[in-house]
C-alpha positions as CSV (number, residue, x, y, z in Angstrom):
1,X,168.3,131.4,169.7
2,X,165.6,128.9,169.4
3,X,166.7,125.1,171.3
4,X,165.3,121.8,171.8
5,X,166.1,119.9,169.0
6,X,167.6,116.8,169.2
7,X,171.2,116.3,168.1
8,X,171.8,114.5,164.7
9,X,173.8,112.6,162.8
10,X,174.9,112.3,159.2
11,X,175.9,108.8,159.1
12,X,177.2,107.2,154.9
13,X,176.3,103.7,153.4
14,X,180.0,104.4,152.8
15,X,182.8,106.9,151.8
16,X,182.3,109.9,149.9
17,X,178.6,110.0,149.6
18,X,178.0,113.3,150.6
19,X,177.7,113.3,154.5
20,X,180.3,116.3,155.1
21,X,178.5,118.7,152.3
22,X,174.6,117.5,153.7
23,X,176.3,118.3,157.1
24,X,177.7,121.4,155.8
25,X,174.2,122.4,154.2
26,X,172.2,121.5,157.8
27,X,174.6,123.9,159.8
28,X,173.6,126.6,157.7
29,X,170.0,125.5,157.2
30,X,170.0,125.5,161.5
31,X,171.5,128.9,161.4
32,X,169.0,130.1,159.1
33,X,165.9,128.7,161.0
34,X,167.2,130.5,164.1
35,X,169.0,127.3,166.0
36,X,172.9,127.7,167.3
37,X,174.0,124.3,165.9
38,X,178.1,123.3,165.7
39,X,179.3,120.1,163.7
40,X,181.1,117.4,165.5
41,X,183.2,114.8,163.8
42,X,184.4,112.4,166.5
43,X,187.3,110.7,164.1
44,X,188.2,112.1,161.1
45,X,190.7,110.7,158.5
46,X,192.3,113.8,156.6
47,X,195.0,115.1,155.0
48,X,193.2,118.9,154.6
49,X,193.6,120.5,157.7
50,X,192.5,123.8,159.2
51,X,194.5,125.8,162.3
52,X,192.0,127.2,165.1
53,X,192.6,130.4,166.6
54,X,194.2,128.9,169.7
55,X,197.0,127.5,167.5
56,X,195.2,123.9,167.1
57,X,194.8,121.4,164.0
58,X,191.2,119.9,163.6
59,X,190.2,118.3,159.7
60,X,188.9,121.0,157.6
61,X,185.4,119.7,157.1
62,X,184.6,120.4,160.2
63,X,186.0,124.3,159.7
64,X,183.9,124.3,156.2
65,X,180.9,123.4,158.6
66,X,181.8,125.9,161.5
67,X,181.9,128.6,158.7
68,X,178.7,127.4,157.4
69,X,177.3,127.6,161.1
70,X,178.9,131.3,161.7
71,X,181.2,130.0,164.0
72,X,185.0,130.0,164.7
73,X,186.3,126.5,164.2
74,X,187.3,124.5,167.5
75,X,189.0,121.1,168.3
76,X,186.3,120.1,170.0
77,X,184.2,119.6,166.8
78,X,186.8,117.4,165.9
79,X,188.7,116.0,168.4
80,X,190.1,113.0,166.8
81,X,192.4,113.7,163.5
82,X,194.4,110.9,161.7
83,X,196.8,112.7,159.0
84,X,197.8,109.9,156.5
85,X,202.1,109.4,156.8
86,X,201.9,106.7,154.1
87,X,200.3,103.6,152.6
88,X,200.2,101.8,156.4
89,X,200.5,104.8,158.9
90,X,199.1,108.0,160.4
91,X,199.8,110.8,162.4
92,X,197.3,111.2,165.3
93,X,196.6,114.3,166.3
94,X,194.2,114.0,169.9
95,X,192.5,117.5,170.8
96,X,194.7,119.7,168.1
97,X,198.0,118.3,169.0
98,X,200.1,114.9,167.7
99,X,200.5,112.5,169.9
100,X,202.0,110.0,167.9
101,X,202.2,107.7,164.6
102,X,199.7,104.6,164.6
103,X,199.8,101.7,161.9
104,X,196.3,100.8,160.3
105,X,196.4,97.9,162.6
106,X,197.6,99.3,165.8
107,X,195.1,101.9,165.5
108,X,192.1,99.8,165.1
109,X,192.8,97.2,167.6
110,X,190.5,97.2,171.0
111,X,193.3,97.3,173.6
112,X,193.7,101.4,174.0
113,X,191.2,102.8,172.2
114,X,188.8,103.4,175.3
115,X,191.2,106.2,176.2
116,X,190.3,107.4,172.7
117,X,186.9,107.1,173.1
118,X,186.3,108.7,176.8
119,X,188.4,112.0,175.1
120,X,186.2,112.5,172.0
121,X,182.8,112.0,174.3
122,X,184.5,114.7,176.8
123,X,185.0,117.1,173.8
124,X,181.0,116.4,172.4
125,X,179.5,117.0,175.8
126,X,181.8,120.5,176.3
127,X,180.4,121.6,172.8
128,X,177.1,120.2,173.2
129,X,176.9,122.6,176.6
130,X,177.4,125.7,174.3
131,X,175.2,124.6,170.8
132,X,171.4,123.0,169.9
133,X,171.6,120.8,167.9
134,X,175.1,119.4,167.4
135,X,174.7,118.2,163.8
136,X,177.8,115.0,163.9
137,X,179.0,113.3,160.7
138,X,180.3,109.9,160.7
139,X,183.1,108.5,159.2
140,X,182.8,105.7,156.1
141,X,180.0,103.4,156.0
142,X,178.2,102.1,159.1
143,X,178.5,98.4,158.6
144,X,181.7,98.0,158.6
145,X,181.7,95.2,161.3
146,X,185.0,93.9,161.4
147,X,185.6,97.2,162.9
148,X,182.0,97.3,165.0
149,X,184.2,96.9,168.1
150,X,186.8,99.8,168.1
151,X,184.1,101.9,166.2
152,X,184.1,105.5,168.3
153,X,183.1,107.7,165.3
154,X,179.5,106.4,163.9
155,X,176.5,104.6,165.8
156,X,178.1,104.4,169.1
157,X,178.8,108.1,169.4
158,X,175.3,108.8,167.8
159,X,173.9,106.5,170.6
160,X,176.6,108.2,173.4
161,X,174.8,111.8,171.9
162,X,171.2,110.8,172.0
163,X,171.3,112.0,168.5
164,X,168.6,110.7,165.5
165,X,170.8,109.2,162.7
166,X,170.1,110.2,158.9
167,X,171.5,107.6,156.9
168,X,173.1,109.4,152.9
169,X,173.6,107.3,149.7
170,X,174.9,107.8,146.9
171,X,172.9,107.1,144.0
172,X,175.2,108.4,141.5
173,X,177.6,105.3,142.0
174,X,175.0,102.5,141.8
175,X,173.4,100.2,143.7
176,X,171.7,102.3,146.4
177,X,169.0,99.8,147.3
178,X,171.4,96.8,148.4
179,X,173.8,99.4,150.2
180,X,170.7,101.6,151.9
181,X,169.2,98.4,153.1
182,X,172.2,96.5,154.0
183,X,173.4,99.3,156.2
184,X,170.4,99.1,158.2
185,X,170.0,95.7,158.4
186,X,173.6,94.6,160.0
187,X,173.0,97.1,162.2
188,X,172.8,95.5,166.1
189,X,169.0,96.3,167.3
190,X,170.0,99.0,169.7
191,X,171.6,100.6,166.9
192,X,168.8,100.4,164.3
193,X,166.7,101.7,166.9
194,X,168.7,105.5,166.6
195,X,168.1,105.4,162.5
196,X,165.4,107.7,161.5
197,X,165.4,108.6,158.0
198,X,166.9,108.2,155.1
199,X,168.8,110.4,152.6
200,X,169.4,109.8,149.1
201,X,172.3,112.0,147.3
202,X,174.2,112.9,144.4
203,X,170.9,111.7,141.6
204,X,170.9,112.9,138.0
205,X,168.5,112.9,135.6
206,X,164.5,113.6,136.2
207,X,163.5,113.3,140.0
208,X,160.3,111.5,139.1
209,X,161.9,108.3,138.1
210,X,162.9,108.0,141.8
211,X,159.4,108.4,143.5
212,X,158.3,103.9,143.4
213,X,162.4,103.7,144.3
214,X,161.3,106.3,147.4
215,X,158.7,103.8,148.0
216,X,160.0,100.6,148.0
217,X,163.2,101.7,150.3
218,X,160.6,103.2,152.3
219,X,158.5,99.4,152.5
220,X,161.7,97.4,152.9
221,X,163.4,99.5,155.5
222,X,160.6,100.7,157.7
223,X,162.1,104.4,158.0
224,X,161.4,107.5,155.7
225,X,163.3,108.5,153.2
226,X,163.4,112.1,153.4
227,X,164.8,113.5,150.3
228,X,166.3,113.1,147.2
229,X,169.4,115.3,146.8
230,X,170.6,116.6,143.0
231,X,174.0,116.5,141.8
232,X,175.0,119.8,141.4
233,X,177.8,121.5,139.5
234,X,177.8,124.9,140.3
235,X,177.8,125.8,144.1
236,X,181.4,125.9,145.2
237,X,182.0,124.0,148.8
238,X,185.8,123.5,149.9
239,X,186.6,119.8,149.8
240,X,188.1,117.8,152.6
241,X,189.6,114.8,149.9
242,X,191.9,115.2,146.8
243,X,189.7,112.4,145.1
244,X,188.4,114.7,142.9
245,X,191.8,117.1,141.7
246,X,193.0,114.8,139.1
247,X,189.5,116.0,137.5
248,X,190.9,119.7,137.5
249,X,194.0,118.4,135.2
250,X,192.9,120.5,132.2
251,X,196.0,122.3,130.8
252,X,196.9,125.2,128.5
253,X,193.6,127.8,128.1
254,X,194.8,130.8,125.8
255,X,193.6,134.6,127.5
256,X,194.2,133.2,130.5
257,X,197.3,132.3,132.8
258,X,197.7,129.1,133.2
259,X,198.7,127.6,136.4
260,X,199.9,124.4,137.6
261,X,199.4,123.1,140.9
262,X,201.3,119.7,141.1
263,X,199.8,117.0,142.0
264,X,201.7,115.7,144.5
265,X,200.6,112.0,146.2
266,X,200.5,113.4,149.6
267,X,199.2,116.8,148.9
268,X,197.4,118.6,151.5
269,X,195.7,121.6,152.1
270,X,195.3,122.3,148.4
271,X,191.7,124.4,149.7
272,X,195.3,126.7,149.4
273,X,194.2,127.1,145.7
274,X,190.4,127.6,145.5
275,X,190.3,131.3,145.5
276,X,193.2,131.6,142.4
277,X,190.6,128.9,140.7
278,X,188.1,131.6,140.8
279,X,190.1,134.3,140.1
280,X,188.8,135.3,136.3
281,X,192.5,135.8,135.2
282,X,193.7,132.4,136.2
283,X,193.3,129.2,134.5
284,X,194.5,126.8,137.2
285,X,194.8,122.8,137.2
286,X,196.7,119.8,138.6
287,X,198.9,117.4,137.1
288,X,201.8,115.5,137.0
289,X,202.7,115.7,133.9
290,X,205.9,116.8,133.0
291,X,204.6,118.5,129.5
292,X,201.9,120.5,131.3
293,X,204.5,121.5,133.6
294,X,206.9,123.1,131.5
295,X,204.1,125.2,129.3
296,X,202.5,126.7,132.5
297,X,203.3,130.0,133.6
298,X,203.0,129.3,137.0
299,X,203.9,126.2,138.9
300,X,202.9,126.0,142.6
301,X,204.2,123.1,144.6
302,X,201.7,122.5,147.7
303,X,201.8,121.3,151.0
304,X,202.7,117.9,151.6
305,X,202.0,115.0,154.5
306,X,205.3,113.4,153.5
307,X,207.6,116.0,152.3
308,X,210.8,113.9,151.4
309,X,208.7,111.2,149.7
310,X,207.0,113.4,147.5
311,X,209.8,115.0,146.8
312,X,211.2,111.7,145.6
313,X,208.5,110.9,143.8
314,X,208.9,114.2,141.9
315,X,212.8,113.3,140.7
316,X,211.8,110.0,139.7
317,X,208.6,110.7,137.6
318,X,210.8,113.7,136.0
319,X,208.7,116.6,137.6
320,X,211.4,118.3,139.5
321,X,213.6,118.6,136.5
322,X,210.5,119.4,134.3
323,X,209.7,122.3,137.1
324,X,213.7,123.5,137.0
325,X,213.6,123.2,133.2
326,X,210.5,125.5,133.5
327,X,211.5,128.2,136.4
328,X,215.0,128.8,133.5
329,X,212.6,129.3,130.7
330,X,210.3,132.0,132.7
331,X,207.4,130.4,134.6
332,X,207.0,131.5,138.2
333,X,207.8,128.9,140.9
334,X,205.8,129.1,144.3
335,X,206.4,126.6,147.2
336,X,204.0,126.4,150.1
337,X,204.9,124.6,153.4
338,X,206.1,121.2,152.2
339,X,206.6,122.9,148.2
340,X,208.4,125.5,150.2
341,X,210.7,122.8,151.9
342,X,211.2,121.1,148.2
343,X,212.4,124.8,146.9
344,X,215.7,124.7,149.0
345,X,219.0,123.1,148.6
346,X,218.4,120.1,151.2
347,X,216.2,118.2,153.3
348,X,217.3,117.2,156.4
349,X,216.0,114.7,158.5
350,X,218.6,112.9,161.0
351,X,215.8,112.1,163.6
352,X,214.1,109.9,161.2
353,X,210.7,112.1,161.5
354,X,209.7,110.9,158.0
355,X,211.2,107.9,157.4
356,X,214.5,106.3,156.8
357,X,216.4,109.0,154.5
358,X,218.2,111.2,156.2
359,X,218.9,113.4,153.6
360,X,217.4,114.5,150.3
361,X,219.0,117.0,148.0
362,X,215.9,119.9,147.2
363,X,215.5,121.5,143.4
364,X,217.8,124.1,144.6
365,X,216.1,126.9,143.5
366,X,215.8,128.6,146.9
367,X,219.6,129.3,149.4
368,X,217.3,127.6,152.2
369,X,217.7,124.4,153.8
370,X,215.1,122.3,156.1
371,X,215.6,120.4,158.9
372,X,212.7,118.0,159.8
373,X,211.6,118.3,163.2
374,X,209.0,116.4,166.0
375,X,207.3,119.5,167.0
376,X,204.5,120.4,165.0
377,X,203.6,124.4,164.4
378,X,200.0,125.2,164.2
379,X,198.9,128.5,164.1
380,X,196.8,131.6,162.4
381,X,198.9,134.6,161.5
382,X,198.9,138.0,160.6
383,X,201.2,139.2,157.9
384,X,202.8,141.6,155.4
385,X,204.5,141.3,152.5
386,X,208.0,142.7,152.5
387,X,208.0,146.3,151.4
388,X,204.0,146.8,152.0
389,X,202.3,147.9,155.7
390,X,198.8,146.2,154.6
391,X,198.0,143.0,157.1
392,X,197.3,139.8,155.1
393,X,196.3,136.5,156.9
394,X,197.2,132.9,156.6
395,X,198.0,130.2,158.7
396,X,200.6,127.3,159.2
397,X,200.7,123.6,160.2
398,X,203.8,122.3,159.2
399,X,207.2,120.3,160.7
400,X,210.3,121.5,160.1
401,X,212.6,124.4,160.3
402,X,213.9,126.2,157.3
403,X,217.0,128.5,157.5
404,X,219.4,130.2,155.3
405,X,221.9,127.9,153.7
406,X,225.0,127.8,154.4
407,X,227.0,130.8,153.4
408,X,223.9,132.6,152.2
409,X,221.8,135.7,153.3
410,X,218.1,135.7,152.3
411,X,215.3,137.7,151.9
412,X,211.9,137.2,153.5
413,X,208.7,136.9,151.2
414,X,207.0,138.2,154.7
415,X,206.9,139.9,158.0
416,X,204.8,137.9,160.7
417,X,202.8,139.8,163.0
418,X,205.1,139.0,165.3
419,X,208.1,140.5,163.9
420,X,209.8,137.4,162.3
421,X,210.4,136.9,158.9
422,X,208.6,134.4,156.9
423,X,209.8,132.7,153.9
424,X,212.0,133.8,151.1
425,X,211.7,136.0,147.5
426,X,214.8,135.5,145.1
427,X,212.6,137.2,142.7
428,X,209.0,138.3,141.8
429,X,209.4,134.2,139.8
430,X,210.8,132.4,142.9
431,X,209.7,132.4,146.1
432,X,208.4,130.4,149.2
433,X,206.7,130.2,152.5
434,X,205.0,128.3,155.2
435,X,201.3,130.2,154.8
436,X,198.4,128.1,154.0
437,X,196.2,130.5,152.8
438,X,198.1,133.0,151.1
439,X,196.1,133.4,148.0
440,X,193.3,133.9,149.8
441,X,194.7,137.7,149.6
442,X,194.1,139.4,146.7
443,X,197.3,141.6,147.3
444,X,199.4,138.3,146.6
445,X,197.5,137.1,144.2
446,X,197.9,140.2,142.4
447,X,201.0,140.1,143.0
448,X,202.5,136.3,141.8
449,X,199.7,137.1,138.6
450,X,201.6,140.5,138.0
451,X,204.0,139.4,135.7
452,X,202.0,137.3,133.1
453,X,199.3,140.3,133.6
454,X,199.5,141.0,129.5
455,X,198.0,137.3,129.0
456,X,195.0,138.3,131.0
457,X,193.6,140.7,128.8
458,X,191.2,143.3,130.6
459,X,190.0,140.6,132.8
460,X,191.0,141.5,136.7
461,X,190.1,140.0,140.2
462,X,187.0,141.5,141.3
463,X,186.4,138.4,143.7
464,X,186.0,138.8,147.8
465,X,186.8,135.5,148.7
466,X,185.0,135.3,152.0
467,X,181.9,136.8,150.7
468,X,182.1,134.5,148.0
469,X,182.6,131.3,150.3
470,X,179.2,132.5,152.4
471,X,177.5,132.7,149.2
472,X,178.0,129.3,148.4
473,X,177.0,128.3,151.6
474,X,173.7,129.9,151.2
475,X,173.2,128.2,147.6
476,X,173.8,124.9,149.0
477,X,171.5,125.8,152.0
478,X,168.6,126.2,149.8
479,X,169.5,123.4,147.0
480,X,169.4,121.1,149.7
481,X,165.9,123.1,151.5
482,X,164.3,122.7,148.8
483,X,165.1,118.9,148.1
484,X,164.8,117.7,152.1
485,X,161.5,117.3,153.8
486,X,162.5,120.2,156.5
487,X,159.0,119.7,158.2
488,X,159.4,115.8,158.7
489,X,163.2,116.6,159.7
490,X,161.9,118.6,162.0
491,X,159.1,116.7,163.7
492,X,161.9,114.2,164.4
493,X,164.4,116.2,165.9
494,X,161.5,117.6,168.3
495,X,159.9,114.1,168.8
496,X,160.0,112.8,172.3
């Protein structure tokens, strides 16, 4: 493997502009040109989250970009993982594991965060021993400077990693030359120092228009710009945010069955749900409306960060009766770690792990009942369904322990590799587990599809979802090649 580069750093004007899919793009682009890079994200603010192989929780950007760079995902590219608990507060989770909750406030004061800081520089230099060029994303926008102090995620790590900082834009949402140039200029000097180039992102229309815009942010900010990225609508790239599902909230498609994931306000790991998107049977979208609900044929209730809020929520917006009302005229209901929890006859929670309600009555359509614990499981599993020898694999991160209810036996939906049984069937139209991931295998997916098959038509899954996922990869690798000056990237990572 070729070394020597410097490390870099995707650093935004603010959030969402693109510095997790450019990051994304460079891992591959790195493996491609023969490097071994790995992403880092020091702090990363997510409710999508991916379980390693050692039974750790990093954000799943950084496993999108470990994919990308043909690795298996570590905590150490991203050390530092907030989980949203609610408007004000956060789960921290410090080297895979929760250490605690933290207010917005608490979090972001001075006092205590140089323990933070001292353990996310210990986990870059153990990954920065193993991988050239660590390719780092920041978090937000740079110049946020009532936070300049406690900042351990953008310019002070790039400075603590030697690394040349790439600064993204987004055109697409306006006003790219007051934000590009601003950015740079409240930077402190030893900090505008580390920025070496400019990237603009996300532009429609005719490339051309942008070339005296390339110019002048060029004249006024004394760094290059060093590409112009497209939009793009058609490479596939698993998102970290759930800014964009309500965008997916298309209902009803005849030939098709139609599937509703709702769309829950805490909702996590709904990455759960790309593969059924693609599958050429499946019409799938998200909503909250209680009309779209009861026409689907499928209703999925996903993971959750705050399972007895949401499942609050969904009684007082009249989802969960629209759901019940739904599951007695025929649909299918699947529940998936926190859906799964929702499914059963209660929610316990006596220690107050959520919030203040002890106790939350479920939709009752699974003889379970869950019991809201501290400790956190996070793991990747094996599995089979019941009644089938073929291994399937998933993964969990949840809190919680669901058993049978009270006078009731059960049946599991699976057998861990480990022997136990996971989840519980009633039917082939009622069932739920704690296995992110699930529909990644085409054996369930056939299986929840099988019995709205008729609607289908001829059309049947054909799609390997892995191989599909490193296709995408590749597109993106060479939309973004062919937009980047690669050359004068290059010349600055091997500058001395």
């Amino acid at each position: 493997m070729k070394t020597g580069l410097h490390n870099l750093m995707l650093a935004g004007t603010g959030s969402d502009v693109g510095k997790s899919i450019i990051a994304t793009a460079l891992c591959r682009i790195l493996l491609q040109d023969g490097y071994a890079p790995a992403p880092f994200k020091a702090q990363n603010m997510a409710l999508n989250s991916f379980a390693t192989k050692d039974g750790l929780e990093i954000g799943r950007a950084q496993a999108v970009q470990a994919e990308a760079a043909g690795l298996e995902c570590h905590t150490d590219m991203n050390p530092l993982l907030l989980k949203p608990q609610s408007d004000h507060t956060s789960q921290v989770v410090l080297n895979g594991k929760p250490i605690g909750s933290s207010s917005a406030y608490d979090y972001f004061r001075k006092e205590g965060k140089e323990e933070l800081r001292v353990a996310v520089c210990e986990a870059f230099d153990r990954l920065s021993k193993r991988y050239n060029p660590i390719v780092m994303e920041g978090a937000g926008s740079v110049s946020e400077l009532n936070l300049a102090e406690s900042d351990i995620v953008n310019l002070p790590m790039a400075k603590y990693a030697n690394a040349d900082v790439f600064l993204v834009a987004d055109i697409d949402r306006g006003g790219v030359f007051a934000s590009v140039y601003g950015s740079i200029a409240l930077q402190k000097p030893e900090y505008k120092s580390l920025i070496k180039g400019i990237i603009i992102n996300k532009f429609r229309g005719d490339l051309r228009l942008f070339d005296e815009g390339k110019k002048i942010l060029e004249d006024i900010c004394k760094v290059p710009v060093l590409g112009v990225i497209p939009y793009y609508k058609d490479i596939y790239i698993e998102e970290e945010d759930s800014v964009d599902l309500a965008r997916k909230s298309f209902s009803m498609e005849k030939g098709k069955i139609n599937v509703a994931v709702v769309l829950l306000r805490h909702i996590s790991n709904f990455t759960d749900f790309n593969s059924l998107e693609r599958d050429p049977r499946v019409h799938l979208y998200y909503t909250s409306n209680t009309e779209d609900i009861k026409k689907s044929d499928i209703i999925i209730i996903p993971g959750t960060k705050s399972t007895i809020d949401d499942l609050y929520e969904l009684r007082r917006n009249g989802c969960a009766q629209a759901i019940i009302s739904a599951h007695r005229s025929g649909a299918t209901v699947l529940g998936i770690c926190g859906g799964y929890q929702m499914m059963g006859t209660q929610i316990l929670d006596p220690d107050h792990i959520e919030g203040d309600t002890p106790m939350l009555p479920g939709l009752g359509l699974l003889p379970v009942v869950t019991t809201m614990t501290a400790e956190k499981t996070t793991r990747q599993t094996a599995f089979r369904l019941k009644g089938s020898d073929e291994e399937l694999k998933g993964y969990e991160i949840h809190m919680g322990e669901t058993v049978p209810a009270e006078g009731h036996t059960t049946q599991p939906l699976a057998i861990l590799d480990n022997g136990k049984a996971e989840g519980c069937i009633v039917d082939n139209r009622t069932m739920g587990c704690y296995l992110h991931g699930i529909l990644d295998n085409p054996q369930f997916a056939d299986f929840l599809l099988d019995p709205f098959k008729e609607k289908a038509g001829k059309e049947s899954s054909v799609i390997d979802y892995d191989a599909f996922k490193q296709r995408q990869y590749d597109l993106l690798a060479d939309h973004v090649r062919k937009h980047l000056d690669m050359n004068l990237l290059y010349k600055i990572l091997q500058n001395d």
